[in-house]
BALOBA-1460 file (C-alpha; in Angstrom, 3 decimals):
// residues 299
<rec num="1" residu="x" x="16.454" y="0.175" z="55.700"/>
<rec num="2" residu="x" x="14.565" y="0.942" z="52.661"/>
<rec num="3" residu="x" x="12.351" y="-1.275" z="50.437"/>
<rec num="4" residu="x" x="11.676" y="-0.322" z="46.367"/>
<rec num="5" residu="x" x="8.409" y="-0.309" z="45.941"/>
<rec num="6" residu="x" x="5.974" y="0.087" z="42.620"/>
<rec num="7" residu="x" x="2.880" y="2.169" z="42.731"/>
<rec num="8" residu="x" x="-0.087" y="-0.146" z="40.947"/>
<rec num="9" residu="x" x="-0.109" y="2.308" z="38.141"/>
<rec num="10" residu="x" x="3.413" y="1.752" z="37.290"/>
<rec num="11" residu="x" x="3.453" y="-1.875" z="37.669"/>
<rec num="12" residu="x" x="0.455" y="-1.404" z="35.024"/>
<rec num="13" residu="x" x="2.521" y="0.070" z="32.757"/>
<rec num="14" residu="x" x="5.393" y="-2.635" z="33.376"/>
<rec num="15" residu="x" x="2.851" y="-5.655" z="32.782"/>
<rec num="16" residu="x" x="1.296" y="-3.449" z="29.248"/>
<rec num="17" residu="x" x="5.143" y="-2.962" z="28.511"/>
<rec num="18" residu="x" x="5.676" y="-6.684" z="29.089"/>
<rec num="19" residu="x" x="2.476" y="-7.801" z="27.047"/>
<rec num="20" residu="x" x="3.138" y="-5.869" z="24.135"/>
<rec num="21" residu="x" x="6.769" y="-7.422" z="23.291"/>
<rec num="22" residu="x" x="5.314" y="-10.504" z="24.014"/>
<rec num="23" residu="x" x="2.638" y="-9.917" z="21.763"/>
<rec num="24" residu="x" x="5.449" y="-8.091" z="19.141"/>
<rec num="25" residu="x" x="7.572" y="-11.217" z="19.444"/>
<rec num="26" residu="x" x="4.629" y="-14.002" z="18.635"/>
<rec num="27" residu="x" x="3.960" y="-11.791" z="15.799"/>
<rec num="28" residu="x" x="7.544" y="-11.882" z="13.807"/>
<rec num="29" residu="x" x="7.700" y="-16.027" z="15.224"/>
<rec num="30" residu="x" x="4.430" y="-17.136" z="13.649"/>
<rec num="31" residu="x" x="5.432" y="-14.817" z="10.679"/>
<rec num="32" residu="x" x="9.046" y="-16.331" z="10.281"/>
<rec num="33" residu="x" x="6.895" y="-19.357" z="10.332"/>
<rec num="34" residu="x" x="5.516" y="-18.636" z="7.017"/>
<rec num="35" residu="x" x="8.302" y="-19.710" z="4.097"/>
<rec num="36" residu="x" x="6.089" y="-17.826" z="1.534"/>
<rec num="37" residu="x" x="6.021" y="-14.717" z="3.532"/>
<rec num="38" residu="x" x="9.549" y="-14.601" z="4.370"/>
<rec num="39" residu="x" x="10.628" y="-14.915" z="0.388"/>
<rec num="40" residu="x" x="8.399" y="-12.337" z="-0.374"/>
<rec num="41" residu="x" x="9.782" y="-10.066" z="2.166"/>
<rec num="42" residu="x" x="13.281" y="-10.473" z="0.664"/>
<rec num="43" residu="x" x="11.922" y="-10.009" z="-2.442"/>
<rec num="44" residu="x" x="10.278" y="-6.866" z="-1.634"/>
<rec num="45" residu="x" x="13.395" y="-5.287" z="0.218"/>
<rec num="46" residu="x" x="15.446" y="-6.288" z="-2.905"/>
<rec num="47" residu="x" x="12.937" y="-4.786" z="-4.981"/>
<rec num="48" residu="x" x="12.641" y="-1.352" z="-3.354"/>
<rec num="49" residu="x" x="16.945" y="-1.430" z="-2.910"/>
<rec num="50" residu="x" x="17.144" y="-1.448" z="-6.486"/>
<rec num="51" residu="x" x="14.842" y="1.320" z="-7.095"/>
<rec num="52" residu="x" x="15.890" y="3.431" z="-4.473"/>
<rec num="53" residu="x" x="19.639" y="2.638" z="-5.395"/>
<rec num="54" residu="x" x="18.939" y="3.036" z="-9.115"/>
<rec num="55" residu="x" x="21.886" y="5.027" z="-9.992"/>
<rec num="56" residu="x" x="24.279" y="2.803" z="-8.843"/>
<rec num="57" residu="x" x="22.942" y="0.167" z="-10.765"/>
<rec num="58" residu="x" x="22.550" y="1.715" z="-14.259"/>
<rec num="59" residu="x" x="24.795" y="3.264" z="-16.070"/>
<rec num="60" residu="x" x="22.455" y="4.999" z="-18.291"/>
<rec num="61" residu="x" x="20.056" y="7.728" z="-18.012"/>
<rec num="62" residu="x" x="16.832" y="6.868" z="-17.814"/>
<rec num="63" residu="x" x="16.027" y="9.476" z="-20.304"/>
<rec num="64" residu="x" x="18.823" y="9.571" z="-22.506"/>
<rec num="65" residu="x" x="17.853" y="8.529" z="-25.905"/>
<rec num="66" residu="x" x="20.219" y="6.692" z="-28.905"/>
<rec num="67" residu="x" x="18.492" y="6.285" z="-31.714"/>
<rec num="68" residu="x" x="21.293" y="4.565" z="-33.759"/>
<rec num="69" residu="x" x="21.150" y="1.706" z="-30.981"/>
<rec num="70" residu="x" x="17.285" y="1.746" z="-31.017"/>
<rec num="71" residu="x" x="15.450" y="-2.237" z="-30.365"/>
<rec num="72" residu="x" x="18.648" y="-3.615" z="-28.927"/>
<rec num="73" residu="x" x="18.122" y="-7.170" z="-27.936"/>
<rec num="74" residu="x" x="18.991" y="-7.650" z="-24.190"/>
<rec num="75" residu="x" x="22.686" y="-7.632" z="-23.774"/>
<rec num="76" residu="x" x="25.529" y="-7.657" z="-21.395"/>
<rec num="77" residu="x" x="25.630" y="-4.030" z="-21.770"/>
<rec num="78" residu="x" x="21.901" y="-3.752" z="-21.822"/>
<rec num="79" residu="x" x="20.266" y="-6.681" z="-19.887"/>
<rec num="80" residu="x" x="16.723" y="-5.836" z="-20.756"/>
<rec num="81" residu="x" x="17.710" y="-4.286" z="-24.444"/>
<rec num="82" residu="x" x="16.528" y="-0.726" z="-25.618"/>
<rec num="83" residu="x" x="13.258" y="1.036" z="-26.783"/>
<rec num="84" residu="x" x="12.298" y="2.370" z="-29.563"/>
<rec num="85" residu="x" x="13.899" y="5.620" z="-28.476"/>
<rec num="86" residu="x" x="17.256" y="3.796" z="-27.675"/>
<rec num="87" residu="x" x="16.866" y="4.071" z="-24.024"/>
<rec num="88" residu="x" x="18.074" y="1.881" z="-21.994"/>
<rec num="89" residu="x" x="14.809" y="-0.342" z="-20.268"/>
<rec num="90" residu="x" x="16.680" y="-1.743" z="-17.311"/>
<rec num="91" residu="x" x="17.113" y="2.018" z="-16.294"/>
<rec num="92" residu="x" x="13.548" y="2.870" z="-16.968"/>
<rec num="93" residu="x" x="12.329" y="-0.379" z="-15.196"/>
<rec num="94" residu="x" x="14.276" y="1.027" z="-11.804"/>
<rec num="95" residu="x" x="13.443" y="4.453" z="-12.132"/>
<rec num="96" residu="x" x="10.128" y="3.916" z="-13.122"/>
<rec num="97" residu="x" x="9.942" y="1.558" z="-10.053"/>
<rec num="98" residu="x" x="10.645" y="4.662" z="-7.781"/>
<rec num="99" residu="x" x="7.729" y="6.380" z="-9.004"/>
<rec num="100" residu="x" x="5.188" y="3.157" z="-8.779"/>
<rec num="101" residu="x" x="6.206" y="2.419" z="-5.402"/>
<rec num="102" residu="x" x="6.012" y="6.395" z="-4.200"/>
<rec num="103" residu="x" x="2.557" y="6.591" z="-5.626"/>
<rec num="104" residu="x" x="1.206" y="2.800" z="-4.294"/>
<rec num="105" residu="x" x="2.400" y="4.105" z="-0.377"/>
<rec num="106" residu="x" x="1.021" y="7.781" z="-0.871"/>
<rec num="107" residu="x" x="-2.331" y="6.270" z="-2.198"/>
<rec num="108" residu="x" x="-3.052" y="3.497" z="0.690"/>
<rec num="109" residu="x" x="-1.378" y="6.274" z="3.160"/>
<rec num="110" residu="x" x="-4.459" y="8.515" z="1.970"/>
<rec num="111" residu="x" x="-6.797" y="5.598" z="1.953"/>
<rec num="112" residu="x" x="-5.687" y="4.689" z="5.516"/>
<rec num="113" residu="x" x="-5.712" y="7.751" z="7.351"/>
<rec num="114" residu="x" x="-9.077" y="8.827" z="5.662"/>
<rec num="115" residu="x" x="-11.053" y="5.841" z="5.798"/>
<rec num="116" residu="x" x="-10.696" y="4.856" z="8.927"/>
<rec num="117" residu="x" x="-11.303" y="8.487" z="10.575"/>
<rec num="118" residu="x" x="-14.759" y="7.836" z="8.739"/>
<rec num="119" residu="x" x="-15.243" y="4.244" z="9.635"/>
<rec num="120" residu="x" x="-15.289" y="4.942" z="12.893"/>
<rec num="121" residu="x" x="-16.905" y="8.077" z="13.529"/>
<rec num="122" residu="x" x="-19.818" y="6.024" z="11.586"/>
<rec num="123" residu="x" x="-19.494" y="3.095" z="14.282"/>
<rec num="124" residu="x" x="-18.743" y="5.266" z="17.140"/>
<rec num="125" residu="x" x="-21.680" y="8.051" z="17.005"/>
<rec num="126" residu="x" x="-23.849" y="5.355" z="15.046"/>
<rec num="127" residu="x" x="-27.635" y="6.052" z="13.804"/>
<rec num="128" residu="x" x="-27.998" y="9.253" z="11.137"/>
<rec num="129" residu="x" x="-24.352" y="9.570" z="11.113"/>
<rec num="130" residu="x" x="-23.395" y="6.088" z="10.482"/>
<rec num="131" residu="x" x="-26.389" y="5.901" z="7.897"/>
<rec num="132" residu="x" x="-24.918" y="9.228" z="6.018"/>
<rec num="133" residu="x" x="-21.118" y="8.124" z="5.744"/>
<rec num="134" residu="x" x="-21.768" y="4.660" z="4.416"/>
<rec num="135" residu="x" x="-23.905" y="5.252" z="1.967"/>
<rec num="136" residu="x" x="-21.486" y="8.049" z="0.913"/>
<rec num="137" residu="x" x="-19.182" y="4.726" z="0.810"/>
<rec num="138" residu="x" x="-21.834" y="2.608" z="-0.947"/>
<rec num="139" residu="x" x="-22.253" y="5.166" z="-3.735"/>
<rec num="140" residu="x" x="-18.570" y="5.029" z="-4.291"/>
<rec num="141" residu="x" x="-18.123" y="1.248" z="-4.106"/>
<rec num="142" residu="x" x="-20.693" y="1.038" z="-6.714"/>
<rec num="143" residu="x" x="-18.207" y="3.070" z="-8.848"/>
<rec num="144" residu="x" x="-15.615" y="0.473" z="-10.141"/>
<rec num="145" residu="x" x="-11.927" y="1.649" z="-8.768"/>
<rec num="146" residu="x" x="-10.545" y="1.415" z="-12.251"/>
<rec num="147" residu="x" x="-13.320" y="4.024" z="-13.328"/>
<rec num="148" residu="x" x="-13.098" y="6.076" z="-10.335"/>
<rec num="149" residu="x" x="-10.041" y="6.166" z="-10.477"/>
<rec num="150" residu="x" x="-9.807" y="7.155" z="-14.263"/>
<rec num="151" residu="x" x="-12.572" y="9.818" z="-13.804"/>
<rec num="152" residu="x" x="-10.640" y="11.800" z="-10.766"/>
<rec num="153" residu="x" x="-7.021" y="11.925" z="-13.025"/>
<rec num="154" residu="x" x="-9.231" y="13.277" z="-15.835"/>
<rec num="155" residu="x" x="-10.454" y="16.061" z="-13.488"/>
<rec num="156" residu="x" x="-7.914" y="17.073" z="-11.328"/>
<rec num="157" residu="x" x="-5.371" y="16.112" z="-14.672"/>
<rec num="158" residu="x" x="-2.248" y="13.697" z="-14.562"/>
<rec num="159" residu="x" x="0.871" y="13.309" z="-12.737"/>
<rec num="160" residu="x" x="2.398" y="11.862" z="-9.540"/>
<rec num="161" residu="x" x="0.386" y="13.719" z="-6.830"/>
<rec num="162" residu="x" x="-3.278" y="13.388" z="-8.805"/>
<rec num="163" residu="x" x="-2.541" y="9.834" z="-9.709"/>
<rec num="164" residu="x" x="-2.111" y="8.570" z="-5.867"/>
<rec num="165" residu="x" x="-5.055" y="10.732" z="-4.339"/>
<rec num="166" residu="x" x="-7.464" y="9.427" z="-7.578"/>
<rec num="167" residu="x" x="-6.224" y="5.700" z="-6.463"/>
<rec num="168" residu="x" x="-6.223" y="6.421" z="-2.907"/>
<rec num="169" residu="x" x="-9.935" y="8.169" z="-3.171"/>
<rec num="170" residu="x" x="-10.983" y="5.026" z="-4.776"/>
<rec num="171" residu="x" x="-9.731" y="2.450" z="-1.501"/>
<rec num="172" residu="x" x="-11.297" y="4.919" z="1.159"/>
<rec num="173" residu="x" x="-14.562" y="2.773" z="1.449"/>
<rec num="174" residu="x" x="-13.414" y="-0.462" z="2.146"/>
<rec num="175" residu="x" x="-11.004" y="1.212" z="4.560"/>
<rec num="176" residu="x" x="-14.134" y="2.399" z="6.179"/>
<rec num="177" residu="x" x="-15.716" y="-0.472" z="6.487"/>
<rec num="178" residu="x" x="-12.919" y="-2.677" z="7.805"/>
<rec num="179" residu="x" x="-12.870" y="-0.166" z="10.863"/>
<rec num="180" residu="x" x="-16.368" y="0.083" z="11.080"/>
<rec num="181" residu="x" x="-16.949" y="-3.518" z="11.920"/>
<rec num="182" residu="x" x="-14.405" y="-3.673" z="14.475"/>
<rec num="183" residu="x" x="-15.466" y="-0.522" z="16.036"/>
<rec num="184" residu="x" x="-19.018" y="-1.689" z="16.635"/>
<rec num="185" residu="x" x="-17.206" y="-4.145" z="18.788"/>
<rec num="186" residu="x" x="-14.486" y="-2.628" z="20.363"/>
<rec num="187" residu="x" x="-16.816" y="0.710" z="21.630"/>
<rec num="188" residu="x" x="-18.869" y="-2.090" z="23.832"/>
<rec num="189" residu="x" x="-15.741" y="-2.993" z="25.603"/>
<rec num="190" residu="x" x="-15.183" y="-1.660" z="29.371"/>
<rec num="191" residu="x" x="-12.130" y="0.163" z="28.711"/>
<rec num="192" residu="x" x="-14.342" y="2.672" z="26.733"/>
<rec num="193" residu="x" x="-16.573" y="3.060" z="29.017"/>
<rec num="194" residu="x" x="-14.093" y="3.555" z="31.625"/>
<rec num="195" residu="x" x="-12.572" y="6.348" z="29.077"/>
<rec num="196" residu="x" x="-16.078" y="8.089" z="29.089"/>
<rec num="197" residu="x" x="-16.476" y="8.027" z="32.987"/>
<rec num="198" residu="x" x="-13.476" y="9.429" z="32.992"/>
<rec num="199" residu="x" x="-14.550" y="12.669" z="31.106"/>
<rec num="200" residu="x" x="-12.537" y="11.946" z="27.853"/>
<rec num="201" residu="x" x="-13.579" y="13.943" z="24.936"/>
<rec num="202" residu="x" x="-15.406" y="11.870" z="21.827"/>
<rec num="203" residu="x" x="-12.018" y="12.607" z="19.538"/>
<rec num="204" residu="x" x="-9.590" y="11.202" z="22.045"/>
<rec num="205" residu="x" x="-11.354" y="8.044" z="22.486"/>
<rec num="206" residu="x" x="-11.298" y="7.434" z="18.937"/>
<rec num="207" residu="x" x="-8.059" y="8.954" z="17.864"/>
<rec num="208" residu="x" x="-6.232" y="7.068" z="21.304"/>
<rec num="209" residu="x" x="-8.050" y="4.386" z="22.413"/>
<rec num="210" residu="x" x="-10.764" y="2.980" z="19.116"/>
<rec num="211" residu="x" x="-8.751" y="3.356" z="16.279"/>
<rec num="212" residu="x" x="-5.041" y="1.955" z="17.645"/>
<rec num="213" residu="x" x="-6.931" y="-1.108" z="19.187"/>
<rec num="214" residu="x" x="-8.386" y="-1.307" z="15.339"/>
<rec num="215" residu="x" x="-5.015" y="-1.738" z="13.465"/>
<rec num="216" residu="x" x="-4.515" y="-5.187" z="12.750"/>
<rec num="217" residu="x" x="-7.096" y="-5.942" z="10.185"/>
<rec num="218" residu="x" x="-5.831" y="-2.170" z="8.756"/>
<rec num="219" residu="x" x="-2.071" y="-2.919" z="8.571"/>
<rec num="220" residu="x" x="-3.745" y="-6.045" z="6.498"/>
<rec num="221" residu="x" x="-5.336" y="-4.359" z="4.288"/>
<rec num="222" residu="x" x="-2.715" y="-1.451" z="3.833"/>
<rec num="223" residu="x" x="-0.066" y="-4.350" z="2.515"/>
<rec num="224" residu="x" x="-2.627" y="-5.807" z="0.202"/>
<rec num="225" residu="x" x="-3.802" y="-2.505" z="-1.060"/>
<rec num="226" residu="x" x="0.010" y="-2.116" z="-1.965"/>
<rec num="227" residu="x" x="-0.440" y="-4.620" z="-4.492"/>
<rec num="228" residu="x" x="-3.644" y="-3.675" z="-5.948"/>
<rec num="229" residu="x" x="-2.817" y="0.122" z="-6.297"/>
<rec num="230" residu="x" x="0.686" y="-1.234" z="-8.414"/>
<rec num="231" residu="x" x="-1.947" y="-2.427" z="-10.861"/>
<rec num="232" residu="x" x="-4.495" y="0.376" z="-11.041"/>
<rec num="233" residu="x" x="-1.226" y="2.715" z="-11.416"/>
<rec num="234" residu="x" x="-0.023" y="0.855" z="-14.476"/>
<rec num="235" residu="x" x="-3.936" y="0.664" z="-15.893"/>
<rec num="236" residu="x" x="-3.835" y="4.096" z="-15.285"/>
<rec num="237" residu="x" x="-0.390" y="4.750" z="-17.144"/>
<rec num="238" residu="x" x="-1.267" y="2.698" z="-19.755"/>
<rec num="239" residu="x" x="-4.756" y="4.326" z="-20.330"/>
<rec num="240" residu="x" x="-3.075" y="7.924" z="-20.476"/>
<rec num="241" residu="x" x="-4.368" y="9.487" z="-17.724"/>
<rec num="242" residu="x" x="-1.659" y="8.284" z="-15.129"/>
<rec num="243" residu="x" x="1.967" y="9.478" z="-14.916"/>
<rec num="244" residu="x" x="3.108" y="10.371" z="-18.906"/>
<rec num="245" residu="x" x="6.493" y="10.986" z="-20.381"/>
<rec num="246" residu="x" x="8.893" y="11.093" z="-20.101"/>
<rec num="247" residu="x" x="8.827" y="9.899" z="-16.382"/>
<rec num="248" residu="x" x="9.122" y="6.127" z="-16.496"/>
<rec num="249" residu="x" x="6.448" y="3.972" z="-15.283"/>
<rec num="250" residu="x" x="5.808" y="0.674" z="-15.782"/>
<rec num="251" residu="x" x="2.305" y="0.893" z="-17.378"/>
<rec num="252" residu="x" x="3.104" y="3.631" z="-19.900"/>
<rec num="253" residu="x" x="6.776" y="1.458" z="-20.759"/>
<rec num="254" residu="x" x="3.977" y="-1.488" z="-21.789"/>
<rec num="255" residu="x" x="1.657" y="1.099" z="-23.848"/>
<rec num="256" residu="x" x="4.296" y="2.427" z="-25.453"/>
<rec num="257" residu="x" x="5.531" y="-1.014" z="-26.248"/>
<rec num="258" residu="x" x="2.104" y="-2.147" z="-27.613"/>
<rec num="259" residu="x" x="2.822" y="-1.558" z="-30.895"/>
<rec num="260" residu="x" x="6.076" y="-3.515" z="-30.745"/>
<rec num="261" residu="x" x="4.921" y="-6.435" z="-29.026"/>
<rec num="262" residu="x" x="4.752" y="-8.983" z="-32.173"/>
<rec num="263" residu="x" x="8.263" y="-7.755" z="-33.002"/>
<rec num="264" residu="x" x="10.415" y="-6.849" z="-29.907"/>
<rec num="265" residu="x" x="8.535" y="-8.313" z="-26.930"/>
<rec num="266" residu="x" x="11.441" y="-7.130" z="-24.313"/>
<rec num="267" residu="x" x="9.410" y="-3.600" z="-24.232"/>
<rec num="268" residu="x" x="6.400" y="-5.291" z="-22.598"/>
<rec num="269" residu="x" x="8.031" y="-8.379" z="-21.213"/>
<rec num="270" residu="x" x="10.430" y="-7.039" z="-18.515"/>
<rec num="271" residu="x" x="8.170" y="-4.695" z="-17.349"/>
<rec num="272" residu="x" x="5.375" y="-6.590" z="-17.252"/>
<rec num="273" residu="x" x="7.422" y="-9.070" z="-15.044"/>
<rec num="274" residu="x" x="8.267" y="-6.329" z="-12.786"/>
<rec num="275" residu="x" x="4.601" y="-5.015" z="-11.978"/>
<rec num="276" residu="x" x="3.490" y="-9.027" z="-11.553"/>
<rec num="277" residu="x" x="6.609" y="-10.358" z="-9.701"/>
<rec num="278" residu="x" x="5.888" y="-6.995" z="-6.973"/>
<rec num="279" residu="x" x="2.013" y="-7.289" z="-6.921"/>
<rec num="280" residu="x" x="2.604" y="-10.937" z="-6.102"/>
<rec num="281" residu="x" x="5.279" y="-10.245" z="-3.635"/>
<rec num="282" residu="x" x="3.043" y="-7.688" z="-1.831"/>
<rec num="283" residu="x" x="-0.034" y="-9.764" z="-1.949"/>
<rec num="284" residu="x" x="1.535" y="-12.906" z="-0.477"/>
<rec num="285" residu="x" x="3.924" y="-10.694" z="2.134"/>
<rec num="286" residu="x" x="0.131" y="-9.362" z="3.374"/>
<rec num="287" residu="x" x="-1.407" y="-12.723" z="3.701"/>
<rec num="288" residu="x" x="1.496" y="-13.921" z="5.871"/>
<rec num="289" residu="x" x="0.635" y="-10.535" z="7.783"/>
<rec num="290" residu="x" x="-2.634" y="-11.313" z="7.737"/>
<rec num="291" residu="x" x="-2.287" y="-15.185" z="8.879"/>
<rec num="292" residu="x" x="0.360" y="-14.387" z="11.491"/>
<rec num="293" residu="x" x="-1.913" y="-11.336" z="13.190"/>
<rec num="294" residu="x" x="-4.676" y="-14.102" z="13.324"/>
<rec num="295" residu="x" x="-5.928" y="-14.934" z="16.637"/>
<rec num="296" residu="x" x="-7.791" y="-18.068" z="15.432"/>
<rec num="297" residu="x" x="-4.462" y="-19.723" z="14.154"/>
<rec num="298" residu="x" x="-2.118" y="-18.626" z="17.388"/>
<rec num="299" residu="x" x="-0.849" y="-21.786" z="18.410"/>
């Protein structure tokens, strides 16, 4: 006769198992919960399906220009009209979508994997170290992002790659912070101590054990940051120093429509609705993140 039998580590690892779809499950419940979130979310996926799927539907280039058919009014065979180069502006609104969204998720992907690293290596070793990394981070809050931002793409020059590390430079601070506070509270805990008696190096404890107990508030602020870096990419655009032609992208499709707006407003309008209806759509898809990772409104 035999009898199955769990070692106490395993049935550990069962319960942590168990606890963690539990945990998983209350998450997506409370966040179903959340009408506003829940639109957004659909409007997000339908967003970034359009811009992905671009080509299949547009039926013009993006780049191809018709100057006979120049300040079309929108139209069944061109919904948002045409420029002033006769290009068609749904097609640059999609495509120019692709390269706002790629260069919002490489900036907060920079932002997130450097400024936390920081923020708690400052928390974690504490005293001259902590004192030496934020005020690196003070100096550069006291920058404004727009500025900052500006300042790198004028350095390093324009273009896809230098506009998301000049935005994603800019969000490293607060990133820092954010992890920094809950550091300084999750390094007291037992389990860290338990990881030190254990002989576990400084880098594993933060890299395995500090920083993955730290990513709620982080996932936060990576959705809102989606948002936010939209915006400073357009300001960007729009300034000159972001992504220039003949790449579309929302804020240079509104500069080059400035001079057009008293005349043919579809050049600013549509793409202006497009960097507003996704900022708002990220913003209010992070606060239902943010509300249903809550503790304090778990009911």
């Amino acid at each position: 006769m035999t009898t199955n039998t769990l070692s106490p580590g395993s049935g550990q690892v069962v319960f942590k198992r168990r606890k963690k779809s539990v945990a998983v499950k209350d998450f997506f419940r409370r966040l179903s919960k959340n009408k506003g979130a829940v639109v957004a979310m659909f409007a997000l996926i339908i967003i970034v399906l359009a811009c992905v799927f671009a080509p299949f539907f547009t039926k013009y280039d993006y780049a191809e220009q018709d100057i006979v058919n120049k300040l079309l009014w929108p139209s069944w065979d061109h919904p948002c009209g045409t420029d002033n180069l006769g290009r068609d502006i749904f097609s640059r609104i999609l495509y120019g979508g692709r390269v706002s969204l790629l260069i919002s998720l490489i900036s907060v992907a920079i932002s997130t994997v450097i400024g936390p690293i920081l923020g708690a290596i400052a928390a974690f070793y504490g005293k001259k170290v902590d004192s030496v990394i934020m005020r690196l981070m003070d100096v550069m809050m006291a920058i404004p992002g727009l500025l900052l931002s500006v300042t790198i793409s004028i350095v390093l020059g324009t273009g896809t790659v230098n506009t998301a590390f000049a935005i994603g430079v800019g969000s490293i601070p607060s990133m820092a912070r954010v992890i920094r506070a809950q550091v300084l509270t999750i390094k007291e805990q037992e389990f860290i101590e338990a990881a030190h008696a254990a002989g576990a190096s400084d880098r594993k404890i933060i890299l395995t054990h500090i920083i993955p107990n730290s990513m709620a508030p982080l996932i936060v602020q990576a959705s809102l940051r989606i948002g936010g870096a939209i915006m400073l990419i357009s300001s960007l655009s729009f300034l000159g120093a972001g992504v220039q032609p003949p790449t579309p992208e929302w804020g240079s499709m509104i500069s080059a429509g400035r001079q057009y707006v008293r005349t043919f407003w579809p050049m600013i309008i549509f793409p202006g609705v497009a960097i507003s209806l996704t900022m708002l759509s990220f913003n209010v898809f992070g606060d239902g993140i943010r509300d249903a990772l809550d503790p304090k409104l778990r009911r």
